[in-house]
C-alpha positions in Angstrom: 53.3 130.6 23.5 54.1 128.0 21.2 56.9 129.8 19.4 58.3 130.6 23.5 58.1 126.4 23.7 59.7 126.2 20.5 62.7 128.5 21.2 63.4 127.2 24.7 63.2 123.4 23.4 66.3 124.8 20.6 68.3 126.1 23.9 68.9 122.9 25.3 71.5 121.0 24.9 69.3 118.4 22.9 67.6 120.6 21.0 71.2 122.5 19.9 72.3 119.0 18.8 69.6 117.9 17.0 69.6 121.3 15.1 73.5 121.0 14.4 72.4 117.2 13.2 69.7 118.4 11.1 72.0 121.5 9.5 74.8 118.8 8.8 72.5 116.3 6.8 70.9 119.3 4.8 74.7 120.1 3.7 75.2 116.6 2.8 72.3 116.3 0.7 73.1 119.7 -0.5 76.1 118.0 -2.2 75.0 114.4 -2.7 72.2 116.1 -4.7 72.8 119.0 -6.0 73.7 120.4 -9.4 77.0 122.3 -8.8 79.8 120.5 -8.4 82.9 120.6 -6.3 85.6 123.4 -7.9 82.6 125.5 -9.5 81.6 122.8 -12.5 78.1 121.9 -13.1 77.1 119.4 -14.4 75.3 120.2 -18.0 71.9 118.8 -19.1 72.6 116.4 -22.1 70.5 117.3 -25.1 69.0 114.1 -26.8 71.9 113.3 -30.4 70.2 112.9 -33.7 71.6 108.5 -34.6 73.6 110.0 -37.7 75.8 111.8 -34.9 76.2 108.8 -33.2 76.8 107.0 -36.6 79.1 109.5 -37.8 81.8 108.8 -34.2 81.7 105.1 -35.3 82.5 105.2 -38.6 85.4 108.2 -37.9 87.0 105.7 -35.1 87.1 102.8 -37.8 90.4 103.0 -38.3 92.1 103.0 -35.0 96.1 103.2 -36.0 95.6 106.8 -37.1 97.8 108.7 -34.5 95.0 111.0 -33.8 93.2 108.1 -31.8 96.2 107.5 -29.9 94.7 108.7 -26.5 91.4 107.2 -26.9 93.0 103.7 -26.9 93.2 103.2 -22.6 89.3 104.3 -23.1 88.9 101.5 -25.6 90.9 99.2 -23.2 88.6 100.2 -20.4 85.2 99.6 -22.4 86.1 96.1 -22.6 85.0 95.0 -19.6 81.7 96.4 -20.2 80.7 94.8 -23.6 79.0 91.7 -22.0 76.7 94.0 -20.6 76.1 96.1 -23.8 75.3 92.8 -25.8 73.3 91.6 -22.8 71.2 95.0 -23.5 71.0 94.7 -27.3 69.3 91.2 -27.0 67.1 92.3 -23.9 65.8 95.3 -26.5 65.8 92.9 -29.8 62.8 93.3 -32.2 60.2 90.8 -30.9 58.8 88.9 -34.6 55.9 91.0 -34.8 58.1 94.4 -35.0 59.0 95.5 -38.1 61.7 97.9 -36.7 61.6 98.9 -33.0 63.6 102.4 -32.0 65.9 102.6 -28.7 67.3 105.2 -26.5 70.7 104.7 -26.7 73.1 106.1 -24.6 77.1 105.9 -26.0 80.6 107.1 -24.8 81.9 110.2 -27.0 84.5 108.5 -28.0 82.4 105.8 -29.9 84.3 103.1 -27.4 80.8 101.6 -26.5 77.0 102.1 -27.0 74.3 100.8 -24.7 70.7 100.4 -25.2 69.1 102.5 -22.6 65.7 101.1 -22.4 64.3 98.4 -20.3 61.4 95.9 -22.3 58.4 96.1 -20.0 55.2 94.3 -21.1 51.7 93.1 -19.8 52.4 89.5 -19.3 48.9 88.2 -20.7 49.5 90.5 -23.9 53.2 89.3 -24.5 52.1 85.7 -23.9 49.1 85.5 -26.4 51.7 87.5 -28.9 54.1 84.6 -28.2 51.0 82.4 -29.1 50.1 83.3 -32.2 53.8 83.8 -33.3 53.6 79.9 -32.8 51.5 79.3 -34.9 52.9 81.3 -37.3 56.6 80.1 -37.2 54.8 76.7 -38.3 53.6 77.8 -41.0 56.6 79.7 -42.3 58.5 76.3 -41.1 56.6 74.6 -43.6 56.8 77.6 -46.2 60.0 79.6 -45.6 59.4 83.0 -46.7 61.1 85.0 -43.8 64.2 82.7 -43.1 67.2 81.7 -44.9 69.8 79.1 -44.3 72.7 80.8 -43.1 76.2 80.1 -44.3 78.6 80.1 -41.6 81.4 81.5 -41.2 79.6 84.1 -42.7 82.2 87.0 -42.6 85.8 86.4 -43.5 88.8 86.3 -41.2 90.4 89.5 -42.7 87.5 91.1 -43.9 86.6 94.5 -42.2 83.5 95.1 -40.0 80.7 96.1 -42.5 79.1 99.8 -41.6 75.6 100.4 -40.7 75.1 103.4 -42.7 76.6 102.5 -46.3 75.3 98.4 -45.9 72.4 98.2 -44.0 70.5 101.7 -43.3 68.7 101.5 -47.2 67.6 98.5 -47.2 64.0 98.0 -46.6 63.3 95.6 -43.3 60.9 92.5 -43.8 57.8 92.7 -42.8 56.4 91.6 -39.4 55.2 88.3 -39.1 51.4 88.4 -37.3 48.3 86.4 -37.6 45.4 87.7 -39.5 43.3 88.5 -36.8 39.4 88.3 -37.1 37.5 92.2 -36.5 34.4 90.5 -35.0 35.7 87.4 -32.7 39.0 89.1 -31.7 37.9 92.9 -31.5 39.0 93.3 -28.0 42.4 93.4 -29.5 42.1 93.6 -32.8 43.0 97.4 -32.6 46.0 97.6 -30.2 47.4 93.7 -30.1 50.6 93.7 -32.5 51.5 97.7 -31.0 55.3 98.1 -29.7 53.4 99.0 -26.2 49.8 97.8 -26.5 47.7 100.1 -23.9 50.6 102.2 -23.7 48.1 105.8 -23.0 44.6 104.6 -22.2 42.9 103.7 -18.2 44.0 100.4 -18.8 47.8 100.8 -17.6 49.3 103.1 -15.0 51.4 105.5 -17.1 54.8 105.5 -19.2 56.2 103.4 -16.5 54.1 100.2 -17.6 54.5 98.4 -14.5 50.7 98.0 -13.4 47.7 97.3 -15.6 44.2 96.0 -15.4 42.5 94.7 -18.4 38.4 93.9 -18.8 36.9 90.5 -19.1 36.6 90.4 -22.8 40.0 91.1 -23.4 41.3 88.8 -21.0 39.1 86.0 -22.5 40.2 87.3 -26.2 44.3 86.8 -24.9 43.9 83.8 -23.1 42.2 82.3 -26.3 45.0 83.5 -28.7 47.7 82.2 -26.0 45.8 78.7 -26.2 49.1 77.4 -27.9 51.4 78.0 -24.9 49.1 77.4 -21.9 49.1 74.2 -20.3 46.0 72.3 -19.3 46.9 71.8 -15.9 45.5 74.0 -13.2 46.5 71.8 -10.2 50.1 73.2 -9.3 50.8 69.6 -7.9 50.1 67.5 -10.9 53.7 66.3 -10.7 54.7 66.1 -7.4 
């Protein structure tokens, strides 16, 4: 009976319309969605590029007046307008003090005319605060001892000298090491295992998944950060203190 109810309610004039509406928005998602492309292309899965292939495109487009770039120029031209955002990227995704090195997803035009940083920084607010506290206390201590920084000389490249590359200038040489406070194992071993990771928690019931965007932490820990953020914190709890 129900299929009968079912068949008649397509007959009428409504129910032919809503099925022509429903057919049309299937076809629309069809191609707003799916992987074949207008005039038989599809669209190919992109395999994840070892950074020496990526390396290897900037260092062959050094030279641009060779003839054999000449149709790659308008794309260089074009990729101008985008830099802002690809150094906007770089210093969103820069090693915080406590990272030795810190590797990026990087995702680049094949012509080498610009490279973004394909990642987006999240972190646990209470962690990345008490890591911004002890880096505090740290930075006065190397202020008063200087072992990580140098004076810079500015300008410091030439007018006519030619961009250094990555791979024959900087790739061998051994990075500094990270700058973190000697935690104690007994008063700070909430942390003490996890607290200087690229993404503390990253796998364990603590935080939602890859995606990083909830987390819930236990007492102890949250005592343990909130002491180690001590630097930063401000002593005043009333929100209208200065109105």
């Amino acid at each position: 009976a129900q299929k009968w109810q079912q068949l008649n309610a397509m007959a009428t004039p409504e129910g032919l319309k809503m099925e022509a509406k429903a057919q049309k928005w299937q076809q629309l998602n069809a191609k707003r969605y799916g992987e074949k492309r207008r005039f038989g292309y599809v669209e190919a899965h992109k395999e994840e590029m070892p950074p020496e292939h990526l390396r290897k495109i900037i260092k062959d487009h050094g030279d641009m007046s060779s003839r054999k770039f000449r149709h790659d120029k308008r794309v260089y031209l074009g990729a101008l307008k985008f830099v802002p955002h690809a150094v906007y990227k770089l210093l969103e995704n820069m090693p915080m003090p406590w990272e030795q090195v810190r590797h990026v997803r990087v995702l680049y035009h094949i012509t080498g005319a610009i490279t973004f940083v394909n990642e987006v920084p999240l972190v646990i607010e209470p962690v990345f605060v008490a890591q911004w506290g002890t880096m505090w206390i740290m930075m006065r201590r190397e202020k008063r001892d200087r072992r990580h920084f140098k004076r810079m000389r500015f300008p410091p490249f030439d007018d006519e000298e030619p961009p250094l590359d990555y791979a024959d200038n900087l790739l061998d040489v051994e990075p500094l090491d990270a700058i973190e406070l000697e935690l104690d194992e007994e008063e700070d071993a909430p942390v003490y295992e996890w607290f200087y990771d690229n993404k503390p928690l990253i796998n364990t019931r603590f935080v939602n998944g890859t995606s990083y965007k909830k987390w819930r932490l236990p007492l102890p820990v949250m005592s343990t950060l909130h002491r180690l953020a001590g630097q930063l914190l401000s002593d005043l709890t009333d929100k209208n203190y200065f109105y």
